[in-house]
C-alpha positions as CSV (number, residue, x, y, z in Angstrom):
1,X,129.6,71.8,135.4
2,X,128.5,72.2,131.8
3,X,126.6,69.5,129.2
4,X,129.0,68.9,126.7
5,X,126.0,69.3,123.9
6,X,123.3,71.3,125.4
7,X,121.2,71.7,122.4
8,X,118.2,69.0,121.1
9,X,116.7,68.9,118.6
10,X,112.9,67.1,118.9
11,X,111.0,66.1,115.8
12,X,107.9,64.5,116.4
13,X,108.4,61.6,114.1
14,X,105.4,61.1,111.1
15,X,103.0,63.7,113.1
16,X,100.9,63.9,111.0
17,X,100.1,60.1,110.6
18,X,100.4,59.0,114.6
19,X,98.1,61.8,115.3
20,X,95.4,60.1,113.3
21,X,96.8,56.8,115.2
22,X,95.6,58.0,118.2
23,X,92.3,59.2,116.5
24,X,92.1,55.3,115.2
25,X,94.5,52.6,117.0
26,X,93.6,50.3,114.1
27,X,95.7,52.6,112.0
28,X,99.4,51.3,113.7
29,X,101.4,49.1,111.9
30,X,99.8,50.2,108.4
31,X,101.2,51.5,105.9
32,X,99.7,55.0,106.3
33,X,99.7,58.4,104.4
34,X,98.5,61.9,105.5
35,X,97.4,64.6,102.4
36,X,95.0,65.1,99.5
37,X,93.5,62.3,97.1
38,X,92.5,62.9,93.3
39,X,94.8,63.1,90.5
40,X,96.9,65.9,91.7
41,X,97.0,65.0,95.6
42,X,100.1,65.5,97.4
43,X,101.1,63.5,100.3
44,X,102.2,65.7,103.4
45,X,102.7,62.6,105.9
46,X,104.0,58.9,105.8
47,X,104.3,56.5,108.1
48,X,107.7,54.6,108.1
49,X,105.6,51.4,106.9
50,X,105.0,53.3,104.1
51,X,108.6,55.1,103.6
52,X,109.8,51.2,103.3
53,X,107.8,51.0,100.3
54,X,109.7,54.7,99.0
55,X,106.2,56.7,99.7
56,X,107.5,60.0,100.9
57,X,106.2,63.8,101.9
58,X,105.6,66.2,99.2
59,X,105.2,62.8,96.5
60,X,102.4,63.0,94.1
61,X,99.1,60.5,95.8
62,X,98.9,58.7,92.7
63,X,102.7,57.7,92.5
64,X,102.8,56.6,96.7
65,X,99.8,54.1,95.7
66,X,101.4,52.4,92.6
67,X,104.4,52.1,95.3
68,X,102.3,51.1,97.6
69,X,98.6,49.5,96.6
70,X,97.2,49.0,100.4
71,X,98.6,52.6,101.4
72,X,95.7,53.6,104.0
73,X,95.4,57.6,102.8
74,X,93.5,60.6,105.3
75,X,92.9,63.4,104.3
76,X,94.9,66.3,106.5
77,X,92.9,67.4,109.8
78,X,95.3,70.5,111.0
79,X,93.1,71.8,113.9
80,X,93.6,68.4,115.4
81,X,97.0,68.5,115.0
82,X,97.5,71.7,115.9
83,X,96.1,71.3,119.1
84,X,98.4,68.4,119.7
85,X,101.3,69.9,119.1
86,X,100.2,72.7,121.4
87,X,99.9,69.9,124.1
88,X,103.5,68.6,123.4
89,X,104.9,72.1,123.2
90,X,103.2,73.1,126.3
91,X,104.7,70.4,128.1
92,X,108.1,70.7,126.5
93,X,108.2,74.7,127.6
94,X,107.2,73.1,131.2
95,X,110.6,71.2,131.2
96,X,113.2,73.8,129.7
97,X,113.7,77.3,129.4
98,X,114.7,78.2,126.7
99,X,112.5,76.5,123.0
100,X,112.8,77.7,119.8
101,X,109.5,76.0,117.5
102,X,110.7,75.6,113.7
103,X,107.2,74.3,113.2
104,X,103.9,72.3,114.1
105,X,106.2,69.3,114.9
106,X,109.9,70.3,115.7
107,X,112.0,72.5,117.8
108,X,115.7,73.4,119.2
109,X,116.0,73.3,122.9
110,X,119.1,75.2,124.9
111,X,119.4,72.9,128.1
112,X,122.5,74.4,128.8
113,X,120.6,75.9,131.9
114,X,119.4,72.8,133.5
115,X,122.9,71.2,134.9
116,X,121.6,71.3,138.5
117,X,118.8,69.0,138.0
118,X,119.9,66.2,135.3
119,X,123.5,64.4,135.2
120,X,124.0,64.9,131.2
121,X,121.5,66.6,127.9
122,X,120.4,63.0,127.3
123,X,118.9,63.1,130.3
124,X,116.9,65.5,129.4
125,X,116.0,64.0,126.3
126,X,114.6,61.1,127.9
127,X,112.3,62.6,130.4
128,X,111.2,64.6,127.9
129,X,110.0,62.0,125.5
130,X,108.5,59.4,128.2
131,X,106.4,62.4,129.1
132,X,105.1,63.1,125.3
133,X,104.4,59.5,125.0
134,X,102.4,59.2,128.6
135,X,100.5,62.3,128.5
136,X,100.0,63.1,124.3
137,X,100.8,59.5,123.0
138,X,102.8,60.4,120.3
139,X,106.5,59.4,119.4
140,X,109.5,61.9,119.5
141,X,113.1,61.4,118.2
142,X,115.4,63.6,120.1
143,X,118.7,64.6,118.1
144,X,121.7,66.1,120.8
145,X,124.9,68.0,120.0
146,X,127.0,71.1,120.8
147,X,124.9,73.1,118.7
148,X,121.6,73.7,116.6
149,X,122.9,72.2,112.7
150,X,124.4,69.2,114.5
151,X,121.5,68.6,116.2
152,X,119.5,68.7,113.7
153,X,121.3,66.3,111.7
154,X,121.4,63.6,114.8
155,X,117.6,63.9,114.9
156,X,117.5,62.4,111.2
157,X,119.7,59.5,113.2
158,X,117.7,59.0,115.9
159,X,114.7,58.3,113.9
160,X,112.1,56.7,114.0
161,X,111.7,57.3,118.3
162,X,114.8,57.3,119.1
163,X,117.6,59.6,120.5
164,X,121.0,60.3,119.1
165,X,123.6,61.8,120.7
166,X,126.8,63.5,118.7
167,X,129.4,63.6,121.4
168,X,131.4,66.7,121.5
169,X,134.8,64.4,121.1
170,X,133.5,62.7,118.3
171,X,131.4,65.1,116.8
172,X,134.2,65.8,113.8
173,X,134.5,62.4,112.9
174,X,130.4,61.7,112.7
175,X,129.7,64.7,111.0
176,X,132.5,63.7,108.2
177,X,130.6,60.5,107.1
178,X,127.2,62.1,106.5
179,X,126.2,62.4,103.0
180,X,126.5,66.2,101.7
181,X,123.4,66.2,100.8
182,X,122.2,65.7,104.2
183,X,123.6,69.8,104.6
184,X,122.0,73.2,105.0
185,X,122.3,74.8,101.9
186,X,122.9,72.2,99.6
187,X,120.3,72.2,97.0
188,X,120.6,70.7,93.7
189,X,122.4,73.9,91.7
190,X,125.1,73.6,94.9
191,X,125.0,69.8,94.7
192,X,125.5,70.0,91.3
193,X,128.6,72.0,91.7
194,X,130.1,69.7,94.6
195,X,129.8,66.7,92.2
196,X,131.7,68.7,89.8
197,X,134.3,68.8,92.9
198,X,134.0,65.1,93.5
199,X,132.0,65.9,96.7
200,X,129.9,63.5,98.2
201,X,130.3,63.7,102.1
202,X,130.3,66.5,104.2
203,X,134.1,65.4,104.8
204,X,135.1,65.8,101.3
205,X,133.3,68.7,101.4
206,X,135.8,70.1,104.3
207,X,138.4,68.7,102.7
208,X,138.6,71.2,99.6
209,X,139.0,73.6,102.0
210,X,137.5,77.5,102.6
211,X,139.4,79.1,99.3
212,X,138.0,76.4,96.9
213,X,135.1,76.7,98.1
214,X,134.8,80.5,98.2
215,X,136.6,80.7,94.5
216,X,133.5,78.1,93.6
217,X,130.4,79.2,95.2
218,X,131.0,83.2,96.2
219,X,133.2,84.3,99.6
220,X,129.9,84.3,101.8
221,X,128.3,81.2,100.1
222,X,132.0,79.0,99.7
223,X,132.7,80.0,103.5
224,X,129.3,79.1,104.9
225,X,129.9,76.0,103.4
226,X,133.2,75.6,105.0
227,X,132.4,76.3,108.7
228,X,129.4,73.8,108.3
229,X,131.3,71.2,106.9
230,X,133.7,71.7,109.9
231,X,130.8,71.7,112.6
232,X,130.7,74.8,113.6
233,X,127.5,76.9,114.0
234,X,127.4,80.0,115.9
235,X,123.6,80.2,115.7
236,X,122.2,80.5,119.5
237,X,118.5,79.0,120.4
238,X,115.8,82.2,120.0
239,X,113.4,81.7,122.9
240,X,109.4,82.0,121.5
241,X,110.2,81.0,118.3
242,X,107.0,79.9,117.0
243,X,105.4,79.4,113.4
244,X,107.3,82.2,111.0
245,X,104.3,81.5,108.7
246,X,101.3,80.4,108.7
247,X,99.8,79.3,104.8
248,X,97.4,77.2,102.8
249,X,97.7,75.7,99.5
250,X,95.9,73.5,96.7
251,X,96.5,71.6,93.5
252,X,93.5,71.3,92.0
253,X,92.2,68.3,90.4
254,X,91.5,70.4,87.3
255,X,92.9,73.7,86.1
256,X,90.9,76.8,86.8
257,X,89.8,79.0,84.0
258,X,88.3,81.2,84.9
259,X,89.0,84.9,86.0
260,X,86.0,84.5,88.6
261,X,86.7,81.1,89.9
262,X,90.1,82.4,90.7
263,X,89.7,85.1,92.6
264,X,87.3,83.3,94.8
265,X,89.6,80.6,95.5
266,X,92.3,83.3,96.5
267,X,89.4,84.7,98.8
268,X,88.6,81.0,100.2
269,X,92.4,80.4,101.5
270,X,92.7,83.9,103.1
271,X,89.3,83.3,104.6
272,X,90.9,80.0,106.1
273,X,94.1,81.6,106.5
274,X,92.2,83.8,108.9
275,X,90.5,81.2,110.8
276,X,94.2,79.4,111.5
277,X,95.8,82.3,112.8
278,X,93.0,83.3,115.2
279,X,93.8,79.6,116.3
280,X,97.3,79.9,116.4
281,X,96.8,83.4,118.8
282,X,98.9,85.4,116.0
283,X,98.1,88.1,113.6
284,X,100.3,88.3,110.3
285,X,101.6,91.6,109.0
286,X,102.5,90.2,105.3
287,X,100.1,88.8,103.4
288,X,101.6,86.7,100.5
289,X,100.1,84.7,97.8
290,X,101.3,81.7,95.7
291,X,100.2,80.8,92.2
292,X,101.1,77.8,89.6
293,X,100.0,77.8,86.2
294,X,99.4,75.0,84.2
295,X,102.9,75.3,82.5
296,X,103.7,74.9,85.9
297,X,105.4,78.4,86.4
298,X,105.3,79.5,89.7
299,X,105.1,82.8,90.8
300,X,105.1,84.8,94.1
301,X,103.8,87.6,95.1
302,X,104.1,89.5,99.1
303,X,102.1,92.9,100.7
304,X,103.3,94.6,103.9
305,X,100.3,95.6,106.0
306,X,100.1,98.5,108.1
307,X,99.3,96.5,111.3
308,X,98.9,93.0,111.7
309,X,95.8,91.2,111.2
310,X,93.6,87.9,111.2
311,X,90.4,89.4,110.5
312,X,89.0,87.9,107.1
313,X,88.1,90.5,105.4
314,X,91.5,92.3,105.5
315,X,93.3,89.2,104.4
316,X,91.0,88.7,101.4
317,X,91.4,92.2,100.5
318,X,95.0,91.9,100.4
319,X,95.2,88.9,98.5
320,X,93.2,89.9,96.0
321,X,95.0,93.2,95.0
322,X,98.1,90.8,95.1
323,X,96.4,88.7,92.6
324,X,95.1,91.5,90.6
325,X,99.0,92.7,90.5
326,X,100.1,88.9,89.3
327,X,99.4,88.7,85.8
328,X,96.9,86.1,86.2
329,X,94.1,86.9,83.6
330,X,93.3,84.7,81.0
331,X,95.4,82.0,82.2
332,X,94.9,78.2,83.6
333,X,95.7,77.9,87.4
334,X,96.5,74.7,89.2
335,X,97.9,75.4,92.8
336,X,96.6,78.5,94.8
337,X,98.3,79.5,98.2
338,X,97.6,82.5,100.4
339,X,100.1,82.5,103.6
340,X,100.5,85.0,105.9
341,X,104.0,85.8,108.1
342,X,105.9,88.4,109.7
343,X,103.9,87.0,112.8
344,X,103.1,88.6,116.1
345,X,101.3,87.4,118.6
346,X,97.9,88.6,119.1
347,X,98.4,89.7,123.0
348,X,101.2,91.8,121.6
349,X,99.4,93.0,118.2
350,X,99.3,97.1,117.9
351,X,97.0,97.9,115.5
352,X,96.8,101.7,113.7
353,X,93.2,103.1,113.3
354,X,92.3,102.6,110.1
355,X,90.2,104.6,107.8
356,X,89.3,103.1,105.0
357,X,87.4,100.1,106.9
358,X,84.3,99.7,109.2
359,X,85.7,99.2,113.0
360,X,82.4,96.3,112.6
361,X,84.8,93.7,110.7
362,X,86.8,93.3,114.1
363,X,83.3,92.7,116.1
364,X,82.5,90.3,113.2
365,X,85.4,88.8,113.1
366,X,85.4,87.9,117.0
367,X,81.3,86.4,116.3
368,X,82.8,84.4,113.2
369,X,85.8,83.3,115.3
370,X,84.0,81.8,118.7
371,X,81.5,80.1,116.2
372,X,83.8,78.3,113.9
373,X,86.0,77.8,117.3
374,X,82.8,75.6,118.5
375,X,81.3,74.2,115.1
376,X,84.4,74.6,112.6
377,X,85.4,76.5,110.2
378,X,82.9,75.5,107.6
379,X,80.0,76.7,110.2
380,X,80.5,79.7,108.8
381,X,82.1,81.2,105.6
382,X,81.7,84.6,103.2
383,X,79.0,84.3,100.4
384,X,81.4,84.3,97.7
385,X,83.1,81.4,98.8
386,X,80.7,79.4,99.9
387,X,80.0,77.6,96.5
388,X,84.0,75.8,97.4
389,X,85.6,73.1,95.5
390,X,84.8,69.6,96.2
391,X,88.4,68.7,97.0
392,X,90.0,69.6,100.1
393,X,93.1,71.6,100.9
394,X,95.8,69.2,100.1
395,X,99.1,71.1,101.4
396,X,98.9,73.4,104.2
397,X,102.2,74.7,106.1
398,X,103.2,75.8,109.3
399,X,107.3,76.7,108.9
């Protein structure tokens, strides 16, 4: 016996606000938003009560409260909700075999494995979510399908806490009424070009066929395209798939000027970048950072390390010769990011002996680590820094 669709999907529906829901019950039923205040805010959370009034992820603060004037808005508290979603992803990886984690608050599961103990995936699903909501207390939509980009699509329709099952025999035929937009791959540029085709729904899309599409958007892009559209997805379920990247950002309420103020900021996030991957147990070999000028050009800019690393000190250093490399002088800032990826897990870290740094910022590192571990991470932070800005981090990612 086999399960017809052995992958789920589970997205742990607005995480970030229902964590703060358990923090404060008088929360539920509120319109509720997650992310940073001031006029350059972002929001990175909304509860549906407030997605009825259009407030959505990545809008600016100030436009989710004209939409919505009572909107309750919290500032982001990711060590809390990190360790949550360690509790709901501990649990999960109790129940099956074989997870892949896309991020703080989603994941593909292969269940394929577990046909002697439930009658069908849905099953699954079910268990799965009565046990998140017992022992964590948060909601989670479960999408189910043959495999991982049609399950990730019938999560979308399972929300909010529901599950959604695309059955293998009608899989064709549900897939063909989604909007195209709804599509890995489709960003506006490709969009654009579809409307151009009179493309709206993933079935119109499959009905131009593989050689249009190849003639319009390139053999590997067109064909992609194609074998979507028809439902087929080769991609198998990777097993310790955690956080590819681990990154804070800002938008600050005012541009920074100067060349000083800067660099110290760059200095604050990979200080902080630190202190999240020592939570996370993983050490990053590529340091990157992210800057956007007041023109609102963005740029990026990426080191490979020699070994891995969450000391502090390392990832300031290399995010300031990044920023030194970036073209930065002279000009007004207004979004900083450091992130770090090419992730291993610190167990597993090998590290070469380096010679060009005292083997003291490891020992300090550790001290720093267990103290900010018992009194947070503001406990204790590098001179330079200390003097931060008054706003907090508005936007920080776990992908």
């Amino acid at each position: 016996m086999r399960f017809a669709e052995p992958i789920i999907h589970i997205d742990m529906d607005a995480f970030f606000v229902e964590c703060e829901r358990l923090f404060d019950p008088t929360l539920k039923g509120k319109p509720v938003a997650v992310g940073g205040g001031g006029n350059r805010g972002v929001i990175a959370s909304a509860s549906y009560e407030a997605r009825a009034f259009g407030v959505h992820s990545a809008m600016p603060t100030v436009r989710a409260k004209r939409l919505c004037p009572k909107l309750v808005l919290i500032p982001s508290d990711h060590g809390r909700y990190g360790e949550l979603s360690r509790q709901v992803f501990s649990l999960v990886e109790e129940e099956v075999p074989v997870v892949e984690r896309l991020s703080i608050d989603e994941a593909f599961l292969d269940v394929s494995g577990l046909t002697l103990l439930y009658p069908h995936s849905r099953s699954v699903a079910v268990h799965l979510r009565k046990r998140i909501r017992h022992e964590v207390g948060i909601p989670a939509s479960c999408g189910i399908a043959s495999n991982k980009f049609l399950a990730k699509l019938a999560s979308g329709k399972a929300k909010p806490d529901g599950i959604f099952v695309m059955e293998e025999d009608r899989q064709l035929a549900l897939l063909h009424a989604f909007d195209v937009r709804a599509m890995w791959g489709v960003g506006e540029a490709t969009y654009a070009g579809l409307e151009r085709l009179g493309v709206k729904t993933i079935g119109d899309l499959a009905a131009v066929g593989d050689r249009a599409l190849q003639r319009t958007f390139g053999r590997s892009a067109g064909n992609s395209l194609y074998r979507l559209s028809m439902g087929i997805d080769d991609r198998v379920v990777e097993p310790h798939g955690e956080a590819k990247s681990i990154s804070n950002e800002q938008t600050y309420d005012e541009d920074l000027q100067s060349d000083e103020e800067i660099r110290n900021e760059v200095k604050r996030h990979a200080d902080r970048l630190s202190t999240r991957l020592r939570q996370a147990h993983m050490e990053a070999k590529t340091v990157s950072i992210k800057i956007r000028f007041d023109s609102f050009e963005t740029i990026s800019r990426s080191l490979t390390l020699a070994s891995p690393t969450a000391v502090g000190q390392d990832l300031m250093n290399a995010a300031v010769q990044l920023l030194d490399r970036a073209g930065v002088r002279g000009r007004r800032v207004r979004l900083i990011g450091v992130g770090g990826s090419a992730l291993v897990p610190a167990s597993q870290a090998v590290h070469q002996l380096a010679t060009d740094r005292p083997a003291s910022w490891d020992d300090l590192a550790e001290a720093v680590g267990e103290i900010r571990d018992r009194f947070g991470h503001d406990a204790v932070v590098p001179a330079v820094v200390h003097q931060k800005k008054e706003n907090p981090i508005s936007d920080i990612a776990a992908g």
